[in-house]
FIZADO-606200 format. One record per residue: residue number from 0; residue in one letter; x, y, z of N, C-alpha, C, O in turn. Coordinates in steps of 0.05 Angstrom, whole numbers, plus 5000, padded with zeros to 4 digits. Layout:
# FIZADO-606200
<r k="NUM" r="A" n_xx="X" n_yy="Y" n_zz="Z" ca_xx="X" ca_yy="Y" ca_zz="Z" c_xx="X" c_yy="Y" c_zz="Z" o_xx="X" o_yy="Y" o_zz="Z"/>
...
This chain:
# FIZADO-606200
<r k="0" r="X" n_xx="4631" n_yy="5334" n_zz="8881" ca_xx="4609" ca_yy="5353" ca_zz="8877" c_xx="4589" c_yy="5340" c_zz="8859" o_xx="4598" o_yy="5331" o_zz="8837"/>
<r k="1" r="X" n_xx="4567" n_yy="5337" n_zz="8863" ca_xx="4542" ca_yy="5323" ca_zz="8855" c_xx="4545" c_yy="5343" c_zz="8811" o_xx="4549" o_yy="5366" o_zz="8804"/>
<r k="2" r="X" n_xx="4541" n_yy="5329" n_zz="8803" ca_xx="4537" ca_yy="5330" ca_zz="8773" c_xx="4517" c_yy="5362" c_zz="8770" o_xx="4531" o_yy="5383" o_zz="8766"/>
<r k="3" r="X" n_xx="4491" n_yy="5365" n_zz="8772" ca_xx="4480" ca_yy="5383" ca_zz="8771" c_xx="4492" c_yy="5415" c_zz="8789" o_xx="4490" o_yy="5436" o_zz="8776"/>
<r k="4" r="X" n_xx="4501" n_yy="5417" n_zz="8813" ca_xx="4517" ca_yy="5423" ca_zz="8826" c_xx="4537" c_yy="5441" c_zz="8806" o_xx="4535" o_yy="5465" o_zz="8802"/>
<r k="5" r="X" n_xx="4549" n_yy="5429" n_zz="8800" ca_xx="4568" ca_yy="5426" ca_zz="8778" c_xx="4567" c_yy="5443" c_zz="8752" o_xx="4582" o_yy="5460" o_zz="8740"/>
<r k="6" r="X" n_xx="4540" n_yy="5429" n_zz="8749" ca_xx="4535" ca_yy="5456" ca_zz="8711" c_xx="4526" c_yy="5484" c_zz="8732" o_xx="4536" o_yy="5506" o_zz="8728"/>
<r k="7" r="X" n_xx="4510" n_yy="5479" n_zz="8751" ca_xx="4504" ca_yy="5506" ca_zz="8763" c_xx="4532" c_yy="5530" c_zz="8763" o_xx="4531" o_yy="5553" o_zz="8754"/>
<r k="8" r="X" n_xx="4556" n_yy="5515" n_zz="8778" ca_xx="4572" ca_yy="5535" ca_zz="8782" c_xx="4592" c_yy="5531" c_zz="8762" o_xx="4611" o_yy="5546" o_zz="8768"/>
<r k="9" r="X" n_xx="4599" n_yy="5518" n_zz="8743" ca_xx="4617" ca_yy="5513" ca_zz="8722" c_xx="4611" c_yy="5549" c_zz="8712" o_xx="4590" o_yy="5562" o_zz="8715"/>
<r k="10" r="X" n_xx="4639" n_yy="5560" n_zz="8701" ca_xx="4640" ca_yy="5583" ca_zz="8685" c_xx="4634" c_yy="5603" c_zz="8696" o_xx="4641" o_yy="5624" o_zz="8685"/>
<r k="11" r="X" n_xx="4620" n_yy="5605" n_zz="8725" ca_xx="4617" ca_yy="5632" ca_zz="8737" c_xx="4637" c_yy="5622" c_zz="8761" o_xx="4652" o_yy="5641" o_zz="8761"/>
<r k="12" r="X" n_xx="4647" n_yy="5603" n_zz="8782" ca_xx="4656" ca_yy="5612" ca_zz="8794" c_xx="4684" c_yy="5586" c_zz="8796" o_xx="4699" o_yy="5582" o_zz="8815"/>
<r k="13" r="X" n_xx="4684" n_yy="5575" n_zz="8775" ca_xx="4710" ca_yy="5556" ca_zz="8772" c_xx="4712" c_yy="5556" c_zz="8734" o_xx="4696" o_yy="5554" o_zz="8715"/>
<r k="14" r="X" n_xx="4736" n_yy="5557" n_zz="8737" ca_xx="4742" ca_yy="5559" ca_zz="8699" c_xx="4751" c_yy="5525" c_zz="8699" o_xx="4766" o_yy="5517" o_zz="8717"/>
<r k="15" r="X" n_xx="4742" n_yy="5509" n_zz="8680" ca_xx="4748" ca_yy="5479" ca_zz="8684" c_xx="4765" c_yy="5482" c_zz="8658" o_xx="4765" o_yy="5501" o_zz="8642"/>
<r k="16" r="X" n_xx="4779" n_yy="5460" n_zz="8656" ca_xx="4811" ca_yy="5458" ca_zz="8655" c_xx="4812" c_yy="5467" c_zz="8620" o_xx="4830" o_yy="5481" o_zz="8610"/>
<r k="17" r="X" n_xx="4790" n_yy="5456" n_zz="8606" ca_xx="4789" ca_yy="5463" ca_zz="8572" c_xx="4784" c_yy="5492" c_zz="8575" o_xx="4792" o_yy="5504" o_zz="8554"/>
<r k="18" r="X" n_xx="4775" n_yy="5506" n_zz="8591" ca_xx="4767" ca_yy="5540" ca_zz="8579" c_xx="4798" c_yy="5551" c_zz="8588" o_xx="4810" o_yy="5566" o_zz="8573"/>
<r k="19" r="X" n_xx="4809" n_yy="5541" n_zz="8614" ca_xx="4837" ca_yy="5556" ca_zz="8618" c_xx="4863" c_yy="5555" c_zz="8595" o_xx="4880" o_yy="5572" o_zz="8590"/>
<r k="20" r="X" n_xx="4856" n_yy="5525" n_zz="8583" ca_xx="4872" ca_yy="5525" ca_zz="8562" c_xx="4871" c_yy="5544" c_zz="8533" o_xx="4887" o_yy="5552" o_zz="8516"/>
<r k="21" r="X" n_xx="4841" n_yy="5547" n_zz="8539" ca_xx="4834" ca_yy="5558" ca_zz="8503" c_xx="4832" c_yy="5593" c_zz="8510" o_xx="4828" o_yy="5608" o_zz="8491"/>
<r k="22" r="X" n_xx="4836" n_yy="5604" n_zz="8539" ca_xx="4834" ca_yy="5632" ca_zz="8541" c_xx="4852" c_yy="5644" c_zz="8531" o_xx="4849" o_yy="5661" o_zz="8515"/>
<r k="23" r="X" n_xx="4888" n_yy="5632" n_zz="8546" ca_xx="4915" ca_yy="5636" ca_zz="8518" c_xx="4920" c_yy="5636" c_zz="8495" o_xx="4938" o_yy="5649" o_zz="8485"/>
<r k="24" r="X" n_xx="4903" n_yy="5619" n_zz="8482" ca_xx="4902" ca_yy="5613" ca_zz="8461" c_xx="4882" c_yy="5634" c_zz="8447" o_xx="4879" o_yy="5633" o_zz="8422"/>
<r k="25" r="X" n_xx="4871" n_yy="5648" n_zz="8458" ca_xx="4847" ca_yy="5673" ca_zz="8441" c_xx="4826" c_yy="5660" c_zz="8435" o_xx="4814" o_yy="5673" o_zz="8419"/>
<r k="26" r="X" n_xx="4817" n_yy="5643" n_zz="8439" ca_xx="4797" ca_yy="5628" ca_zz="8421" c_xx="4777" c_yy="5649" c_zz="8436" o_xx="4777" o_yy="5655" o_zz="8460"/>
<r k="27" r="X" n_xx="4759" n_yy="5661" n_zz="8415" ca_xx="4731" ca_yy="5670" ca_zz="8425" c_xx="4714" c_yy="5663" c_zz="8444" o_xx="4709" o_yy="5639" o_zz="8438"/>
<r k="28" r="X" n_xx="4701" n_yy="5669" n_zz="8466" ca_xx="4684" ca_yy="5673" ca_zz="8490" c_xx="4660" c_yy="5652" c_zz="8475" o_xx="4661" o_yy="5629" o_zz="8482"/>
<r k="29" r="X" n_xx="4649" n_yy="5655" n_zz="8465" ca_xx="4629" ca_yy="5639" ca_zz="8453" c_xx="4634" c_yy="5613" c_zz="8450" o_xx="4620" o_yy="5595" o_zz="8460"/>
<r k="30" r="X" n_xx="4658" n_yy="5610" n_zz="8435" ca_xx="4671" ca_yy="5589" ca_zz="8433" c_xx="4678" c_yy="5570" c_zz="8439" o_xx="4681" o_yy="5551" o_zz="8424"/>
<r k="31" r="X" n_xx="4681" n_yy="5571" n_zz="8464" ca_xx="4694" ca_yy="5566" ca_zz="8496" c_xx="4673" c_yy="5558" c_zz="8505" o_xx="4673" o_yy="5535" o_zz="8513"/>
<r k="32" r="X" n_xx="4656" n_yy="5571" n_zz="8507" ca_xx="4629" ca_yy="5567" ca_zz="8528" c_xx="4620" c_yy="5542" c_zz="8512" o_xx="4623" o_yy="5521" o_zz="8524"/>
<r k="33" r="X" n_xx="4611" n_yy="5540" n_zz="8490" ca_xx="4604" ca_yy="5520" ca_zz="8465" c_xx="4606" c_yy="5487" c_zz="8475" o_xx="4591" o_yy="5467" o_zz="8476"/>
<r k="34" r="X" n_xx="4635" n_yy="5493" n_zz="8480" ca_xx="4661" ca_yy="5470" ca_zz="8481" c_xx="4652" c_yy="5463" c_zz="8511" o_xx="4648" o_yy="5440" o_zz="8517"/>
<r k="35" r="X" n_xx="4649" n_yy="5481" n_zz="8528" ca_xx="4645" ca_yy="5479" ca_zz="8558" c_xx="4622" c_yy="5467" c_zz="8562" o_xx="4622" o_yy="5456" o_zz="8584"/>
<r k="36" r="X" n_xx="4597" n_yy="5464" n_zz="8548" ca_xx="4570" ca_yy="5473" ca_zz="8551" c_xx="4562" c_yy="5443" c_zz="8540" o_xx="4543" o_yy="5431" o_zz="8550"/>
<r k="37" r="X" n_xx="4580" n_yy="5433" n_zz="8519" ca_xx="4581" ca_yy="5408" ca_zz="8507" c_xx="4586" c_yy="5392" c_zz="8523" o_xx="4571" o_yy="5374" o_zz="8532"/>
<r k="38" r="X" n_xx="4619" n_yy="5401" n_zz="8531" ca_xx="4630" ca_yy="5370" ca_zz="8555" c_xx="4611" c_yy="5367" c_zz="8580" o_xx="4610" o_yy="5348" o_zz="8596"/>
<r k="39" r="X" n_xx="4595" n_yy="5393" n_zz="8578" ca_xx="4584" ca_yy="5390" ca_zz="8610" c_xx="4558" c_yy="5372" c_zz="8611" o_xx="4551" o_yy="5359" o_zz="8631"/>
<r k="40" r="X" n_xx="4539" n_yy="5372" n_zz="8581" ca_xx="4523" ca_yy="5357" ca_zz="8572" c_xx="4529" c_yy="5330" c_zz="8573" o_xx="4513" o_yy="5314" o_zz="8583"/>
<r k="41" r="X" n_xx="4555" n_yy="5322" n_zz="8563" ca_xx="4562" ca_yy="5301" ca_zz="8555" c_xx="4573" c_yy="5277" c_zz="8586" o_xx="4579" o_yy="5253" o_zz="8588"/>
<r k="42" r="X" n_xx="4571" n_yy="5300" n_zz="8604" ca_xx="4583" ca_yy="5281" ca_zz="8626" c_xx="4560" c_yy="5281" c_zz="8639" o_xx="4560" o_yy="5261" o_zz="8653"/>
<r k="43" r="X" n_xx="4533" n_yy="5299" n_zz="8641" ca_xx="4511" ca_yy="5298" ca_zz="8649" c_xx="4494" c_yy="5264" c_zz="8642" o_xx="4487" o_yy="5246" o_zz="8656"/>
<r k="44" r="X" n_xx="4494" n_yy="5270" n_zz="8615" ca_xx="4487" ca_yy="5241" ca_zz="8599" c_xx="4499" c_yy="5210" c_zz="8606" o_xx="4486" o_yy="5188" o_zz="8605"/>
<r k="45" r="X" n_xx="4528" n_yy="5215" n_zz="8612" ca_xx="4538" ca_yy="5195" ca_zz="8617" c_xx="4529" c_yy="5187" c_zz="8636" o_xx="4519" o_yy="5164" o_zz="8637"/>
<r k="46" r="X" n_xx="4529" n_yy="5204" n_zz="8660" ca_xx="4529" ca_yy="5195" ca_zz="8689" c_xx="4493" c_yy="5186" c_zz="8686" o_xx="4489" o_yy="5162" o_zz="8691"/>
<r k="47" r="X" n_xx="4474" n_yy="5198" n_zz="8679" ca_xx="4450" ca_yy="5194" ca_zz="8670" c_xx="4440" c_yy="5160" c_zz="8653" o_xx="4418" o_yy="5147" o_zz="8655"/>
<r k="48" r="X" n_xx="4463" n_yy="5154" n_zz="8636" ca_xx="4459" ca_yy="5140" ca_zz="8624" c_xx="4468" c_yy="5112" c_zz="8643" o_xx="4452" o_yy="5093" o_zz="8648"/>
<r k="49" r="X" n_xx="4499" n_yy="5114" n_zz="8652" ca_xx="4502" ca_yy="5098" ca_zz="8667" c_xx="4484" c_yy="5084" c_zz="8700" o_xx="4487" o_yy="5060" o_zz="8707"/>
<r k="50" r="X" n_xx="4467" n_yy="5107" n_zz="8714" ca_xx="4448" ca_yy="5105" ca_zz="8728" c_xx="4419" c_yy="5087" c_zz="8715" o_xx="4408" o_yy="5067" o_zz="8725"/>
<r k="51" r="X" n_xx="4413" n_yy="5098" n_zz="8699" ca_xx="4385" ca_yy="5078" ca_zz="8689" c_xx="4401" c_yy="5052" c_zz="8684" o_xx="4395" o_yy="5032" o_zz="8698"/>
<r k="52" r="X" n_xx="4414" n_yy="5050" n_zz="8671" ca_xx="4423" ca_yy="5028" ca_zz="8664" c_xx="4428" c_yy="4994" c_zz="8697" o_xx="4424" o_yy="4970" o_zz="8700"/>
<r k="53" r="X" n_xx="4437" n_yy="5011" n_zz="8709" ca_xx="4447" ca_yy="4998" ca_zz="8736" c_xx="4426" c_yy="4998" c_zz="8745" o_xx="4419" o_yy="4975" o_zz="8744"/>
<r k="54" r="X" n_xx="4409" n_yy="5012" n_zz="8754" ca_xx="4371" ca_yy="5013" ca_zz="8760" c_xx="4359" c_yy="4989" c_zz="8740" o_xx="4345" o_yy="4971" o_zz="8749"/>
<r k="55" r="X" n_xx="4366" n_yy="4992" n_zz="8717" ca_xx="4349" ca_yy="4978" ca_zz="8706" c_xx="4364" c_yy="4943" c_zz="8705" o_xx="4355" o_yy="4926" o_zz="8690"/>
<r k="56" r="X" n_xx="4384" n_yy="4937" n_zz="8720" ca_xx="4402" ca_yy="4920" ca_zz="8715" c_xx="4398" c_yy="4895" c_zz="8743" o_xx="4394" o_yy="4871" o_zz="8743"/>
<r k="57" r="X" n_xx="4402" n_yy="4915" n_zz="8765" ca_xx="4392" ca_yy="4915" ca_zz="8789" c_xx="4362" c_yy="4902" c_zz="8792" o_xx="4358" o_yy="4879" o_zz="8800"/>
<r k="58" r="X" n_xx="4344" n_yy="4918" n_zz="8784" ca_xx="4315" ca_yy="4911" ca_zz="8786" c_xx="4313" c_yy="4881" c_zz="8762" o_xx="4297" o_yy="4864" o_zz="8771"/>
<r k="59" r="X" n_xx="4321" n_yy="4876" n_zz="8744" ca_xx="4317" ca_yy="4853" ca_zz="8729" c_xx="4325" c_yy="4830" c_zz="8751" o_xx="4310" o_yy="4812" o_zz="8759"/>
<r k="60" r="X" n_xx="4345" n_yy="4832" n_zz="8757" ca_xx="4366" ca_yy="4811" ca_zz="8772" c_xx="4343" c_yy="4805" c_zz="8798" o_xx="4332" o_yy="4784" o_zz="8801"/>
<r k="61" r="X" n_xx="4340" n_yy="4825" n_zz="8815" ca_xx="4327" ca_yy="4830" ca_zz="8838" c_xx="4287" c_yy="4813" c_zz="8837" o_xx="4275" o_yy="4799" o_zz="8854"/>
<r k="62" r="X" n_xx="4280" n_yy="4821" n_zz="8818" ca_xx="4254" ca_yy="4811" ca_zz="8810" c_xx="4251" c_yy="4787" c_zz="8790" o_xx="4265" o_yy="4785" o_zz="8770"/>
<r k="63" r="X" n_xx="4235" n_yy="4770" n_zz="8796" ca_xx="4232" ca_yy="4746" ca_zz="8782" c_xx="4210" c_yy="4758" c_zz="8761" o_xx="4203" o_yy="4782" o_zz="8761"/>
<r k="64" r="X" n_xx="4197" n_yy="4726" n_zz="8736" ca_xx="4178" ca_yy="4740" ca_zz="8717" c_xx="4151" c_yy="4746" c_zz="8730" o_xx="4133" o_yy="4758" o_zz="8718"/>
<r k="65" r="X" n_xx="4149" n_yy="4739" n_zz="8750" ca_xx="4119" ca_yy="4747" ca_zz="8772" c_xx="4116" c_yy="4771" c_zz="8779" o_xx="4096" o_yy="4781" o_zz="8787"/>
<r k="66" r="X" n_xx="4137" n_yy="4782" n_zz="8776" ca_xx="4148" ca_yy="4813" ca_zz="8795" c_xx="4146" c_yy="4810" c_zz="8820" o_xx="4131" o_yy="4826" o_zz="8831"/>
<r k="67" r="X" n_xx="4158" n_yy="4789" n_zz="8839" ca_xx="4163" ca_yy="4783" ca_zz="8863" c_xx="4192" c_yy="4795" c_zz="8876" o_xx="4201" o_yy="4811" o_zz="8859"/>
<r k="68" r="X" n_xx="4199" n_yy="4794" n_zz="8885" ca_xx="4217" ca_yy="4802" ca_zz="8906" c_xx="4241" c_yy="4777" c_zz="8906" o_xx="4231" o_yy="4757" o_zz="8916"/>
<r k="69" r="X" n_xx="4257" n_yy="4775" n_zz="8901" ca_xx="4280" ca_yy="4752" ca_zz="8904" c_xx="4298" c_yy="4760" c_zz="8932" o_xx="4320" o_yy="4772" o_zz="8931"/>
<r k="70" r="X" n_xx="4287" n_yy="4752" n_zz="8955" ca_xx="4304" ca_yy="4753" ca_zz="8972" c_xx="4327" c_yy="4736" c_zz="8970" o_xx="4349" o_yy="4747" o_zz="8974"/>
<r k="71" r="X" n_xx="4326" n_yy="4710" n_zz="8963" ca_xx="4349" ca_yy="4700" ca_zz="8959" c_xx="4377" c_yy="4699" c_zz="8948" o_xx="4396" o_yy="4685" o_zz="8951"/>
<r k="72" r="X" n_xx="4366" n_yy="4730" n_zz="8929" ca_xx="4389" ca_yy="4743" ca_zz="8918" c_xx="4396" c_yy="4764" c_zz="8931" o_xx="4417" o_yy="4775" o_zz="8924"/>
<r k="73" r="X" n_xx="4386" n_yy="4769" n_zz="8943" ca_xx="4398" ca_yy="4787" ca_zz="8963" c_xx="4424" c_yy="4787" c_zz="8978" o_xx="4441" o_yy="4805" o_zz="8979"/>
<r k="74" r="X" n_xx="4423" n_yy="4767" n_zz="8988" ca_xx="4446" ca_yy="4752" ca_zz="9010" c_xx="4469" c_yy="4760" c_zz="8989" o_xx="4493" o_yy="4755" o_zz="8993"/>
């Protein structure tokens, strides 16, 4: 399931695995969501972070200092 996807339906129509644990446990509704709302940020960022990064890793390798095209790296 695509990342954004994801925060959309997180908490209304799938309980992900930290809120099922902490609902036994009483921990407050707020609380929960907090903790939910964090990890969901935090994997947002990652996957975010890791994308520019590979874009920007890709395109160095791929382009010479002219800003030409390196077919020969291609192959």
């Amino acid at each position: 399931m695509p990342t954004v996807n994801g925060i959309a339906a997180a908490g209304m129509v799938s309980l992900p695995g930290m809120m099922t644990g902490q609902i036994p446990a009483e921990i407050p509704l707020l609380e929960e969501l907090k903790y939910h709302i964090l990890i969901m940020f935090l994997i947002v960022d990652g996957t975010g972070i890791g994308l520019f990064t590979a874009v920007f890793r890709v395109r160095n390798w791929i382009v010479d200092c002219h800003h030409r095209l390196r077919f020969d790296r291609l192959d």
